[in-house]
C-alpha positions in Angstrom: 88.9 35.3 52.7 88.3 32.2 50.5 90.0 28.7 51.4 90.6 25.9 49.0 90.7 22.2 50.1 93.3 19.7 48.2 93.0 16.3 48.6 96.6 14.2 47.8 97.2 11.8 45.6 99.6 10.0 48.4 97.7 7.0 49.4 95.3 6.4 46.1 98.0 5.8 43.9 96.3 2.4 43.0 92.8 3.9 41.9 92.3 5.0 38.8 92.5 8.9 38.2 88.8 8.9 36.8 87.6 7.5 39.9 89.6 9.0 42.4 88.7 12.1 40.8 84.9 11.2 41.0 85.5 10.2 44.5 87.2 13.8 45.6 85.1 16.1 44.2 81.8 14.0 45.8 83.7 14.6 49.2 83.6 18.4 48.6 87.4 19.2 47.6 88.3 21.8 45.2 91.7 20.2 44.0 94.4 17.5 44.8 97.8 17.7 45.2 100.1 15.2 43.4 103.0 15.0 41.4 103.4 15.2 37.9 105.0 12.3 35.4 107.5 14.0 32.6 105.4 11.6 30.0 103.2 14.0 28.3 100.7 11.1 27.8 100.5 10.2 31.5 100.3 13.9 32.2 96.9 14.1 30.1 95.4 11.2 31.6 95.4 13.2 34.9 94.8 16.2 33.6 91.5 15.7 31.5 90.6 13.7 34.9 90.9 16.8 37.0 89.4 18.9 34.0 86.5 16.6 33.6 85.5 17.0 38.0 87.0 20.9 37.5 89.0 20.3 40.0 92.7 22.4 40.6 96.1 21.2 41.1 98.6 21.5 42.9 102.2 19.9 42.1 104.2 18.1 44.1 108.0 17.6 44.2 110.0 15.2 46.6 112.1 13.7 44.5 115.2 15.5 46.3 117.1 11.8 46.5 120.6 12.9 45.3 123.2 13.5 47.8 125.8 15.2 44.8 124.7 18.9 45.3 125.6 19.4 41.6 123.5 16.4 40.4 120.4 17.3 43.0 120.2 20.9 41.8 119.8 19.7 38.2 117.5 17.7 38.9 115.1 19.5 41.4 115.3 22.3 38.2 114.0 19.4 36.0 111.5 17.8 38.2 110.2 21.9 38.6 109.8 22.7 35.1 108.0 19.4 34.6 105.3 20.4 37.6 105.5 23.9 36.1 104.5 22.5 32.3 101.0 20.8 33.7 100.4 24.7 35.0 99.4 24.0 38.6 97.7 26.5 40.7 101.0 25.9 42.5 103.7 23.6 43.3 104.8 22.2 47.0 108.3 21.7 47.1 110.0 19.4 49.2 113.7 21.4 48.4 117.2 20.4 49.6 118.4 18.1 52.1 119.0 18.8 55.9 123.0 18.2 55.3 123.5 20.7 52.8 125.1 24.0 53.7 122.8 26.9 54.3 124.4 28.3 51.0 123.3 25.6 49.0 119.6 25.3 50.0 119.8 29.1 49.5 120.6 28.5 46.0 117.8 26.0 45.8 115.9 28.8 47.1 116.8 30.9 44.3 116.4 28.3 41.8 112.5 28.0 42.4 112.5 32.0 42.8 113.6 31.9 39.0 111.5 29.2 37.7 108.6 30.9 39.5 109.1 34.3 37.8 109.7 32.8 34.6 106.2 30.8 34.5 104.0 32.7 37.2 103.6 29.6 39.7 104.6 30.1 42.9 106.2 27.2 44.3 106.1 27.1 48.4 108.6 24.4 50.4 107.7 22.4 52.9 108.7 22.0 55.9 109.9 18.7 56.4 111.9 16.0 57.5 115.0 15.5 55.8 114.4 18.5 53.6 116.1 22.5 54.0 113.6 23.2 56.3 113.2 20.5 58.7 113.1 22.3 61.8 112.0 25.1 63.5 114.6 27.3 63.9 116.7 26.3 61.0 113.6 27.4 59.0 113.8 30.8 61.4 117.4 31.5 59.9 115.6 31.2 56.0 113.1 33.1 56.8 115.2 36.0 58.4 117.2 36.4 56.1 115.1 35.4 53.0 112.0 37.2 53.9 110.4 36.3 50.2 110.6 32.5 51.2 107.2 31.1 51.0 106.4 27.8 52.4 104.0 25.0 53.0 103.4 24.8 56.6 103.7 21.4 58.0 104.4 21.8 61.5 103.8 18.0 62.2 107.4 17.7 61.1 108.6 20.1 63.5 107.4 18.7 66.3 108.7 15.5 65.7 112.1 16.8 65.1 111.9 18.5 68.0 110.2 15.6 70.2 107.9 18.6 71.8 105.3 20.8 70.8 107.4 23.7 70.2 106.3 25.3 73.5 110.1 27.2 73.5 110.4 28.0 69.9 107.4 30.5 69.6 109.5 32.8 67.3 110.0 30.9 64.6 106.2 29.4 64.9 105.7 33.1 64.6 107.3 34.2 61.6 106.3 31.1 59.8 102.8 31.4 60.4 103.5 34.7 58.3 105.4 32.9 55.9 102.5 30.6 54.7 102.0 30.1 50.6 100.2 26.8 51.2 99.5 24.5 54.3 99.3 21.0 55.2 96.5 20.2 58.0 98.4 17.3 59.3 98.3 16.5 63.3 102.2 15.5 64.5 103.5 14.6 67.9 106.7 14.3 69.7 107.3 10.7 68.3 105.8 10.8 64.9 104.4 13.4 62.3 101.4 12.1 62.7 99.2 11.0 65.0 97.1 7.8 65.1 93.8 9.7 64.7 93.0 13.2 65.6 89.5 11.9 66.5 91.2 10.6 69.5 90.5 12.3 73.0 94.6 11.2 73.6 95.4 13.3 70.7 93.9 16.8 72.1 96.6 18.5 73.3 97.9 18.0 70.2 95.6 18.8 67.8 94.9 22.1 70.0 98.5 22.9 69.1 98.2 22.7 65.4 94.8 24.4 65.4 96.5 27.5 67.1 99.4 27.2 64.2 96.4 27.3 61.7 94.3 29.8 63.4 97.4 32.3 63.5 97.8 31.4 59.7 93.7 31.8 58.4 94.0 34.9 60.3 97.2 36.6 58.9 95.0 35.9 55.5 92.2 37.3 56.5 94.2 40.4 57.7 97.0 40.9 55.0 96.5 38.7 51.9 94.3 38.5 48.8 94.9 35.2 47.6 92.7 32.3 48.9 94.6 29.9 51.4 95.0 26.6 50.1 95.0 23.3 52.3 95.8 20.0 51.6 94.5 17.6 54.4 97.6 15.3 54.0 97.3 12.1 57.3 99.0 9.7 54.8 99.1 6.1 54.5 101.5 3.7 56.1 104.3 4.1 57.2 102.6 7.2 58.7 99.4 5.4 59.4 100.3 2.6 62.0 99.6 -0.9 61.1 99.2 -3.4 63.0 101.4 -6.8 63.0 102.0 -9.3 60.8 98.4 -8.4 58.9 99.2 -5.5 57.9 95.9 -3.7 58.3 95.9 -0.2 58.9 94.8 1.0 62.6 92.6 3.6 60.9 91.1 4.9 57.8 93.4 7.3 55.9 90.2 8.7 53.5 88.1 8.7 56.9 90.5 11.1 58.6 91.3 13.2 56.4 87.3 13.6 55.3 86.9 14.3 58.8 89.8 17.2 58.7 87.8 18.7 56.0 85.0 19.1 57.7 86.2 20.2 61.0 88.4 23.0 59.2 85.4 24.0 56.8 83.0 24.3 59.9 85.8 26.0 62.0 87.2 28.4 59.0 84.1 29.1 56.8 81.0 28.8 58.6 
């Protein structure tokens, strides 16, 4: 089983693409995930970046803002054909809104099945905060009863819906490890989707936790699926990252973590 290792744009946004580019592929990543402008000219400017470090793609969509269901599906078509155009290896989508209707996230669901089908990317949706599949066992339901449903597993959300680490909700831990298309290798806890710093010996219980998500997940690959599993080591910048008062200074190093994520899973996963 072969695993790819994504680096996101989240957090860099003020370094140029050339260098940030530079910067990832030094690090040992095979790709970044990012989103995608609709300007055809900004679109080149990252993509002859990532061509020039061969590095992959992967899109990424969150710009599900409307609360008009009409207006939001248009839109979340748009932003998806715009990903789909700069021809990701794939595209994490953050789809639909915790207050819609199970229907409508359904035909969200739908919506990326078609645009999938029509251009060959698959397009997996996270499991996030505020989005269809913000918790546990609401993503349970999906996945019952839309068994095609691939997502990006971000379980760091989860558990900070749920203030727990999902001790009592081992079914739909489960199924979604099953469900996997792409993964975020983020560390959350019962007050925040992510923790100060893995690194920490505080943090272990946790980070045990999501390494047993992950482990179930490399090995349903390794046991039932060709493609390679692709990971984006996503601890993010502030306001995940904690700063401290009135300077503003981060409590820890955003590229240092998520270095040190890469490492840990590479040694754990590949060696």
């Amino acid at each position: 089983m072969k695993l790819q290792f994504y680096y996101p744009r989240w957090g860099s946004e003020n370094i140029d693409w050339e260098q940030f580019c530079q910067k990832v592929k030094q690090a040992g990543y095979d790709g970044v995930e990012a989103p995608v402008p609709e300007s055809v000219k900004e679109q080149k400017i990252i993509l002859d970046a990532l061509k020039n470090y061969d590095l992959k793609l992967i899109g990424q969509y969150y710009q599900s803002f409307e609360k008009d269901f009409e207006e939001h599906k248009t839109n979340y078509a748009k932003e998806l054909y715009i990903l789909a155009s700069a021809k990701p290896i794939k595209i994490n989508a953050q789809t639909g809104k915790d207050y819609f209707s199970f229907e409508q996230n359904a035909e969200l669901f739908a919506i990326a099945n078609r645009i999938t089908q029509e251009t060959g990317i698959t397009i997996c949706h996270e499991t996030h905060r505020n989005k269809a599949l913000f918790a546990a066992h609401i993503a349970y339901d999906f996945l019952k009863k839309l068994p095609e449903l691939k997502i990006t597993a971000d379980f760091s959300h989860w558990c900070n819906v749920a203030e727990s680490l999902l001790e009592d909700q081992e079914e739909a831990l489960d199924l979604a490890c099953k469900q996997v298309g792409h993964l975020h290798s983020r560390v959350g806890h019962s007050q925040s989707a992510q923790v100060i710093d893995p690194r920490l010996p505080e943090f272990k219980n946790e980070l045990e936790a999501h390494l047993k998500w992950w482990d179930a997940i490399v090995k349903d690959y390794k046991d039932t699926k060709e493609e390679a599993l692709t990971i984006t080591t996503e601890f993010g910048p502030a306001p995940y990252m904690v700063h401290l008062p009135h300077t503003n200074m981060p409590i820890a190093s955003q590229w240092d973590i998520n270095i040190h994520m890469l490492h840990m899973l590479k040694e754990r996963y590949c060696e």
